[in-house]
N, C-alpha and C positions, 0 to 999 in steps of 0.2 A: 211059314215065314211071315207071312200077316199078321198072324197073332203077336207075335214074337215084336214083330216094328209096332204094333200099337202097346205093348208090353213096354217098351224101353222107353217109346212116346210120354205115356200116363206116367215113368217111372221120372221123367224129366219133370215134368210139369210141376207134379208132386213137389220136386224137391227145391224147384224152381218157388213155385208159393211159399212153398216153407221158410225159406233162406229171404224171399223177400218180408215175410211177416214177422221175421225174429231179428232184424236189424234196423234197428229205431235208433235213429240218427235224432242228439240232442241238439238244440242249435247254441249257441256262444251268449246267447239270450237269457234262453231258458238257464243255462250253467250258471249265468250273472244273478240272476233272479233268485236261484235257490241257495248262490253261496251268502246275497244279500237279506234275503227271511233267516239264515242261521245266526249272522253278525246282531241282526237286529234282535235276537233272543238273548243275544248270550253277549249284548254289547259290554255290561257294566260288570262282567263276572272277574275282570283281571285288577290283580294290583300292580300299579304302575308306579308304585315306589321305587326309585331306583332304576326303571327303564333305561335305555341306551338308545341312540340316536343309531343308525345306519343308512348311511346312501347306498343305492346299489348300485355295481360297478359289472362291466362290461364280461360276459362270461358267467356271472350270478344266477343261481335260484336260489328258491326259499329255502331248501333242502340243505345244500352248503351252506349258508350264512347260516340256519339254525346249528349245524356240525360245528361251525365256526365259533360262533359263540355260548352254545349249550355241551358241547362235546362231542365226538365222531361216532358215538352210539346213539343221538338224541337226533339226528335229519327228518324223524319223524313228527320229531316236535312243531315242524314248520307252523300249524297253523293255530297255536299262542301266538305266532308271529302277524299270520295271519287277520287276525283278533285284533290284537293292537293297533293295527296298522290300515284298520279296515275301510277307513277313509281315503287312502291311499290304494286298495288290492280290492278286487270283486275277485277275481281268476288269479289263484298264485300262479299257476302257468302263465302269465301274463305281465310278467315283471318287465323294467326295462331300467337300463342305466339311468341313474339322474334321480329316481324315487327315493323320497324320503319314507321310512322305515323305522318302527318303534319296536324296541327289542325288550320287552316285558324281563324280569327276573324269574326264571324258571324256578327254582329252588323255591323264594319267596312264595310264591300263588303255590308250587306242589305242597308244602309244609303249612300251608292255612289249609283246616279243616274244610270249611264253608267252601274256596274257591277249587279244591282238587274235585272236591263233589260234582260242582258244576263244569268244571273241564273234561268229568267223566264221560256228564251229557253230551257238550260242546263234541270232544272227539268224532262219537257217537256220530251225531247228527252231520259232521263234516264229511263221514266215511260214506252217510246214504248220498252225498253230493256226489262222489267219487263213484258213486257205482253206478247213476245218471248218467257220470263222464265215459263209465265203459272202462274206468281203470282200478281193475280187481285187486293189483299189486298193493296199488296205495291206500285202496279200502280196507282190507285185510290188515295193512301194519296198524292203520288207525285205529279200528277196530280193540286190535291186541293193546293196543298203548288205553284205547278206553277200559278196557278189562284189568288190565293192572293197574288202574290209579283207584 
């Protein structure tokens, strides 16, 4: 029976360490900082010919307004939005009513050689922001939207 209670003891412990070593909590900091080193790489990669103006209104993410104005297959595209607008967004989680909001021409920047190249990157590099964030969902679509451009 001794054995057996320091058995289930060491088996706690064990998994006690582990669960605490494998859950690295990012701080809203660090998240600002890494989505701000992407913007500052990939600031001049968009064509803003054409842009749209958007406020954001009450109920909004980045997700729906890209749906809204790029198409109900495109939510992914958020962070072209993101990009443009980066003066305004460090955390697109972080929207709020009343922000002003540059809505680039998608089409335009996918259909220029030079700048789809560079959105490839941009994606790219947004997606390793997202996986900092611990959100695999939205890594992953990034990801796939960097692999097909």
């Amino acid at each position: 029976m001794k054995k057996i209670s320091y058995v289930l003891i060491s088996l706690c412990l064990c998994f006690g360490i582990i669960s605490c070593s494998s859950t690295k909590e990012v701080s809203q900091e660090q998240v600002n900082a890494a989505f701000e080193e992407v913007y500052d790489e990939f600031a001049k990669i968009l064509i803003l010919d054409g842009a749209k103006n958007y406020t954001v209104e009450s109920g909004d993410n980045l997700s729906s307004i890209a749906k809204r104005m790029y198409g109900d297959d495109k939510g992914y595209y958020f962070p072209v939005i993101m990009l443009a607008s980066s003066a305004t967004i460090l955390d697109p989680d972080l929207i709020q009513p009343g922000m002003q909001l540059t809505i680039p021409d998608l089409n335009k920047n996918l259909a220029n050689p030079v700048a789809k190249e560079k959105l490839k990157d941009y994606f790219k590099e947004i997606a390793s922001v997202y996986k900092k964030k611990g959100n695999a969902t939205v890594q992953g679509a990034l990801l796939d939207i960097s692999k097909s451009l």
